[in-house]
C-alpha positions, 0 to 999 in steps of 0.5 A, a space after each residue: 206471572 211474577 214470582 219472589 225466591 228466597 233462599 240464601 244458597 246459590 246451588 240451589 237458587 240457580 236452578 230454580 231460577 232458571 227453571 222458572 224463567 224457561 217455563 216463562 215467569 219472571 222471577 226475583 230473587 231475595 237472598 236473606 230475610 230482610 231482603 225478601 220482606 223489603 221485596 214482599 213490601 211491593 206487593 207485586 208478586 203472584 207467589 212466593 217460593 221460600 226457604 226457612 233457614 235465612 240470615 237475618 230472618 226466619 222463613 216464618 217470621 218472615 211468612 207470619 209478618 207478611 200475612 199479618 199485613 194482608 200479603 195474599 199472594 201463595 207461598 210454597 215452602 222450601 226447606 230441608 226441614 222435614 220433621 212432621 211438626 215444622 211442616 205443620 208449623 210452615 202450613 199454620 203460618 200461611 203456607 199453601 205448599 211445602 216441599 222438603 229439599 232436594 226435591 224434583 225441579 219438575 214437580 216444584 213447576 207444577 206446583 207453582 201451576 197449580 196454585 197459581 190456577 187456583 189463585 186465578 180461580 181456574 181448575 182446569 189445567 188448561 185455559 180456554 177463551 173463544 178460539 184460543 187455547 193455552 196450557 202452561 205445563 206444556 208452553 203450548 198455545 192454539 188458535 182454532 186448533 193450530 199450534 201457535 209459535 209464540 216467543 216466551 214473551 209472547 207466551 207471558 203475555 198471553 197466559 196473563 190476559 187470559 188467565 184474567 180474560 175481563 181484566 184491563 191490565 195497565 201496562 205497569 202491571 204488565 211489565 211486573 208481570 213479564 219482567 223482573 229485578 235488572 231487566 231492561 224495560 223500555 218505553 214502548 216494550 209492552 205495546 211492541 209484544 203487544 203489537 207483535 202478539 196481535 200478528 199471530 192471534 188476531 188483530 181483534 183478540 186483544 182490545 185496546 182500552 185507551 188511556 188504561 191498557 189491554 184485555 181480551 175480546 169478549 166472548 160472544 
C-alpha cells in the first residue's frame, strides 16, 4: 500500500514517516499544498494522510480540489484544529477520519488499517485466502498455521496480492505499491520479491499471468 503525507513540520512528519514505513507501507511526503496536489495528480495512492494548516494551500482547498476531479483514495486528517466546526468542515469536505494533533502514532496506524480495509472491501482484521493468513496490525503472516519469516518486502508484497486476492497487478502497480519518492527500483526488483516470496508460501501460491503480472491462486 502506498500512502501520501502532507504536513509542513518536520517533527512530526518524522515519526509519522517512520512509523508507516516500519508497519511496511510506502509513503511519500508533500511539504506544502502545492506539492501535495501535484502528488495527488498521480493518482497513485490508497490513502492520503493530511495536515490543514499548509503553505501555499489549505488542507481543504486542497481535499475539495481532489474530490472534485474524482480523487477517491481515503483521507485522514491531521491537524491541531480541534473546534467542533473545523472537524465538521474537514468531514463535509470528504474526510473519512480526522485526528486532532499530538495525537498516538499507535492509534494513527490503525486507523490507516481500518480504512484501508474498507477500501479493500474487507471487515475482518485479518485477510485469509486458502492456507494463507495475514494480519496487518501485527505484521504477522501464516501458512497452514505456521508462522511465516517474510522481510518487510515480502510482507508488502503479499498484503497487496491478498487484499485483492483476483486482481492481476502489473508489475508498475507493484512497484507503486512497495516503493516510494527516491528509492531505487530495478529492472528485475518485483520478479526478484516475487521469486523470493514464492520460496516460503509455495511455488504455486502465486500465478503468473504472462505479459500482465501476478495474482494469486484461486481458491478451490
Amino acid at each position: 500500500m502506498r500512502l501520501l503525507l502532507v504536513e509542513d513540520d518536520e517533527m512530526i512528519g518524522e515519526p509519522v514517516v517512520e512509523t508507516m514505513r516500519r508497519a511496511g507501507y510506502a509513503i511519500d511526503w508533500a511539504h506544502d499544498g502545492r506539492e501535495a496536489e501535484l502528488s495527488l495528480d498521480n493518482d497513485v495512492y490508497d490513502l492520503v494522510l493530511l495536515d490543514l494548516g499548509l503553505p501555499k494551500a489549505d488542507g481543504i482547498d486542497v481535499l475539495n480540489r481532489y474530490r472534485r476531479r474524482g480523487g477517491s483514495a481515503p483521507v485522514i486528517i491531521l491537524t491541531a484544529r480541534d473546534a467542533v466546526e473545523s472537524r465538521i468542515v474537514g468531514l463535509d469536505a470528504g474526510a473519512d477520519d480526522y485526528l486532532v494533533k499530538p495525537f498516538d502514532l499507535d492509534e494513527l496506524a490503525a486507523r490507516v488499517r481500518a480504512l484501508l480495509r474498507r477500501r479493500t472491501g474487507h471487515t475482518n482484521p485479518v485477510y485469509s485466502h486458502g492456507d494463507l493468513t495475514l494480519n496487518p496490525a501485527t505484521h504477522e503472516a501464516t501458512l497452514n498455521g505456521e508462522l511465516l519469516s517474510l522481510v518487510p518486502r515480502e510482507f508488502s508484497l503479499l498484503q497487496a496480492l491478498i487484499e485483492e486476492p483476483m486482481r492481476v497487478f502489473t508489475r508498475p502497480e507493484l512497484e507503486e505499491k512497495l516503493y516510494g519518492w527516491g528509492e531505487e527500483v530495478g529492472s528485475n526488483t518485483i520478479e526478484v520479491h516475487v521469486h523470493s516470496l514464492r520460496r516460503k508460501i509455495g511455488a504455486d501460491q502465486i500465478v503468473t499471468v504472462r505479459g500482465v503480472g501476478y495474482r494469486l491462486k484461486r481458491c478451490e
